[in-house]
Each structure stands twice: as structure tokens, then as C-alpha cells.
C-alpha positions in Angstrom: 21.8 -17.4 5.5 23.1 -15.4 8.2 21.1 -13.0 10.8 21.9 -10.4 9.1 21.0 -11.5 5.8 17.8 -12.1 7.1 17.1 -9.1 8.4 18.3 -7.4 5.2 16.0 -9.3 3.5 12.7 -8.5 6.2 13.8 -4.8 5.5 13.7 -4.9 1.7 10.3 -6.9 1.9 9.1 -4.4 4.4 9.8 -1.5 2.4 8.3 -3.0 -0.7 5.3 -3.5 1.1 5.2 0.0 2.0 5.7 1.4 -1.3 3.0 -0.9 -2.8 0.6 0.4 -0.1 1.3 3.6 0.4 -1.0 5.2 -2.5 -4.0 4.0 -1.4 -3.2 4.9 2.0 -2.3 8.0 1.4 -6.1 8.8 -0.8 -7.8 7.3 1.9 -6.4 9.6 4.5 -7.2 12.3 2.6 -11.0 11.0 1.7 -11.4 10.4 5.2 -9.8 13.8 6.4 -12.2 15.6 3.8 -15.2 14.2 4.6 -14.7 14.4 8.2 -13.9 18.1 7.4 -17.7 18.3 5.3 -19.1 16.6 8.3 -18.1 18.5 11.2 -19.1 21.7 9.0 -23.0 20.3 7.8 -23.2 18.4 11.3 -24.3 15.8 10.0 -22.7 12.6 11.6 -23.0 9.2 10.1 -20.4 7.0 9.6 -21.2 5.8 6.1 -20.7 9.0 4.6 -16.6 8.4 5.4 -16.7 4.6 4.7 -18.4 4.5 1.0 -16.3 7.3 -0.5 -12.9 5.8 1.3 -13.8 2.3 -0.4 -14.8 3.8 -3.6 -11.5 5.9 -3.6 -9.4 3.2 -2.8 -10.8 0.9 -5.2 -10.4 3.0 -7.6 -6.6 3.4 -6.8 -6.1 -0.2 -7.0 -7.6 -0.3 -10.4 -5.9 2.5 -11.7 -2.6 1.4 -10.3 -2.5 -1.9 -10.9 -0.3 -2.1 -13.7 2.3 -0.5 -11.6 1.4 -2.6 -8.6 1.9 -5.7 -10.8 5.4 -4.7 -12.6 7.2 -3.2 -9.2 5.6 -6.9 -7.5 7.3 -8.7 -10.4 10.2 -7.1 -10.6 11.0 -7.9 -7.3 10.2 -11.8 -7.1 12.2 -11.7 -9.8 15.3 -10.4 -8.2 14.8 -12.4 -5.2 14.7 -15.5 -7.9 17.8 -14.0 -9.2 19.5 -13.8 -6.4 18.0 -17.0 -4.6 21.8 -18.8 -4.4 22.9 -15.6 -2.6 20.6 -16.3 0.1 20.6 -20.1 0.4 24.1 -20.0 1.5 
């Protein structure tokens, strides 16, 4: 395998990574921006009022998502199996 085989093949992982993550990244940037918003309105400042709803949401996410999490991860260990003799030289 070349260098940039290699690299082609960090880059795909990478952004597979990304795309797996980014929903629950995404809610819990909006949880957080949300109840940082309520806060700073009400005043009141205590840090497990952002931390329990960003868990909750996120957990949530996962479990909701996880069928799709499971058949993109699949999908793509299968085409690296697929295309494993490309790879190895």
C-alpha cells in the first residue's frame, strides 16, 4: 500500500467517523445552546441543568439512530473487506 493509498484510506475513515457522529453532536449543541439560553434569562447557574438534558438528548439519539448507525458501520467494513486485496498490494 502506497502513501497515498493510505492516506486515502485515513480520509474515508475520517469522514465516516464524522458522519456517524455528527447527529448527536449536532443535538447536543443545540441542547446546550438552549439551556444556556434559559439560563442566562432565569439566572440561574448550575451546571447540571446543561449536563442531564445534553446526556439525555444524546442518548436518546443513539437509540433512535442506531439502526442507521449500525447499517452505514456495516456497509462500510464491508467494502473495506471487499476491497481488502486492493489495499494489500
Amino acid at each position: 500500500m502506497g502513501t497515498d493509498m493510505a492516506v486515502t484510506l485515513a480520509r474515508h475513515l475520517l469522514m465516516e467517523a464524522l458522519l456517524l457522529c455528527a447527529p448527536m453532536l449536532v443535538a447536543a449543541c443545540v441542547v446546550s445552546l438552549v439551556m444556556s439560553l434559559l439560563q442566562t434569562l432565569t439566572g440561574v447557574q448550575e451546571q447540571t441543568l446543561t449536563a442531564v438534558p445534553r446526556l439525555t438528548i444524546v442518548f436518546l439519539m443513539v437509540v433512535v439512530l442506531m439502526p442507521w448507525l449500525a447499517r452505514h458501520t456495516v456497509t462500510y467494513t464491508i467494502g473495506l473487506w471487499t476491497n481488502l486485496q486492493r489495499y494489500l498490494g
